[in-house]
N, C-alpha and C positions, 0 to 999 in steps of 0.2 A: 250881584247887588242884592243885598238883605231889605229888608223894611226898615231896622235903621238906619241906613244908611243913603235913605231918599231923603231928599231936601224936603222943606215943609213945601215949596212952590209947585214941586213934584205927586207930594200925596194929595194937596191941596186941588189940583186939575180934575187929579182921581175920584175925589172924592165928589166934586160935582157932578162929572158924569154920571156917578153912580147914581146921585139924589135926583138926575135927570130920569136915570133911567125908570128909576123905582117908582119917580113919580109918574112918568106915564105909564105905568102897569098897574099903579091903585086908581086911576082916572080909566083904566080898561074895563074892560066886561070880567076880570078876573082879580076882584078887588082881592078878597080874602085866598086866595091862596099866594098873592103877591105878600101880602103883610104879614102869612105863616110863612113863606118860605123865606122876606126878609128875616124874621126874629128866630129863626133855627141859622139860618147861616152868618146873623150877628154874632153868634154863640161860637162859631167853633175853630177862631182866631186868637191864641190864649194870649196874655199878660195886657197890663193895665194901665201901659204909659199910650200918648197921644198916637201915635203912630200903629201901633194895635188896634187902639179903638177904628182911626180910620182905616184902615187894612180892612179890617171886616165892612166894612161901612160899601167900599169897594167891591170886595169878594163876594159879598151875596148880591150886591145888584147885577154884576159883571157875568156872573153863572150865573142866576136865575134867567138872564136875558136869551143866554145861550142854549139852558136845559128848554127851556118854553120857546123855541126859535121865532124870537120876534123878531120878524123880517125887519122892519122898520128900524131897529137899532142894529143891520148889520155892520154900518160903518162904524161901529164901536172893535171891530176883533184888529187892529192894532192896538186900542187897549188891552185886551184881554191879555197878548201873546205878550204885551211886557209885565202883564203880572204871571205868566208862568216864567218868563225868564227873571223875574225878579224874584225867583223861591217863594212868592205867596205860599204854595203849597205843601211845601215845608211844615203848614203851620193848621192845615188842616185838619184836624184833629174831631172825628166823632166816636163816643165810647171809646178813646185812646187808639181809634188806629186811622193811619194817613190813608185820607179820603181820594189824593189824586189821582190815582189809576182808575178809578171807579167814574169822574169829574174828566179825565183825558178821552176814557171810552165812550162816554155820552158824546164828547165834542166830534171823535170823530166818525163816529155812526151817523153825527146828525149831516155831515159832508159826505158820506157815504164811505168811508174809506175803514172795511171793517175789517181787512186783516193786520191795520193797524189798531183798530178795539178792541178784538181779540185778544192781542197780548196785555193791551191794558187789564180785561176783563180777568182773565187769567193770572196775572198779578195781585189781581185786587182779591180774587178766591182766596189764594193759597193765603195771604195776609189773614185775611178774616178765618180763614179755618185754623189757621197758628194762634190766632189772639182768642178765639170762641173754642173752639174746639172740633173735630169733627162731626162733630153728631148735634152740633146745635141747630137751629133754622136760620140763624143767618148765615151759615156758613154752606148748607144744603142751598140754600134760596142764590147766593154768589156763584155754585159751582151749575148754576141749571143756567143763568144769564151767561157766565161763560161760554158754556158748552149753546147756547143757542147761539152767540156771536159768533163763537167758530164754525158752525153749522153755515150760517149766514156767509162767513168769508170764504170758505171753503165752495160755497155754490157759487158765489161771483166768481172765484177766481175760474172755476171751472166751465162756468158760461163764457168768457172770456177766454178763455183757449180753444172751447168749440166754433166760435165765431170765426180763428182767424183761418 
């Protein structure tokens, strides 16, 4: 299923939720970085018909809720999981490269499931080192968050076999 191809009564649910969400995070103790991190993730949902617009509208309240774990909107991650299986991220787009390996890793570090992050993490490197170049800093700055998540998965798993 694409974004166009959701009914309006479909983007229409989404899209409340979202404005649910948003708004209890500018009525939070963390007004301003809800309303910067709304208008950077309105942003990186491209074309300019109705279903676009609301996509983004979705997409940054839905990840912002998740990157910031606000407990209180957990009963939101069956939304979530139908806009990854709806290709939202498809469409994620920052300085031209697809942000969702980078957006999958955050989700599942914050579950704790980091040999699952890891390869997000690692995905997302090599991407950004292809698009920047090797010797840029964001493409240094991707391969240090990698290599700490594998670090990280690598010790669970390891503590985890000690155990049994």
């Amino acid at each position: 299923m694409s974004i166009r191809a959701m009914t309006a009564p479909e983007v229409a649910e989404l899209v409340k939720e979202a404005k649910t969400v948003v708004g209890g995070l500018m009525r939070s103790q963390k007004q301003r970085v809800a309303r910067e991190s709304a208008e950077m993730y309105a942003t990186m949902v491209e074309g300019d018909d109705k279903y676009h617009h609301q996509a983004r509208v979705a997409l940054h309240a839905l990840w912002f809720m998740v990157l910031r774990r606000q407990r209180r909107y957990a009963d939101s991650e069956p939304s979530l999981r139908f806009l990854l299986e709806a290709g939202y991220f498809e469409y994620v787009l920052v300085d031209g490269i697809n942000m969702s390996d980078h957006y999958l890793a955050d989700l599942y570090e914050s579950r704790g499931e980091y040999e699952r992050a890891a390869g997000h993490r690692e995905a997302f490197a090599a991407t950004t080192q292809r698009h920047f170049g090797e010797d840029s800093e964001r493409a240094r700055m991707s391969a240090l968050r990698a290599e700490a998540t594998r670090a990280r998965a690598d010790g669970t798993r390891s503590q985890s076999i000690r155990r049994r």
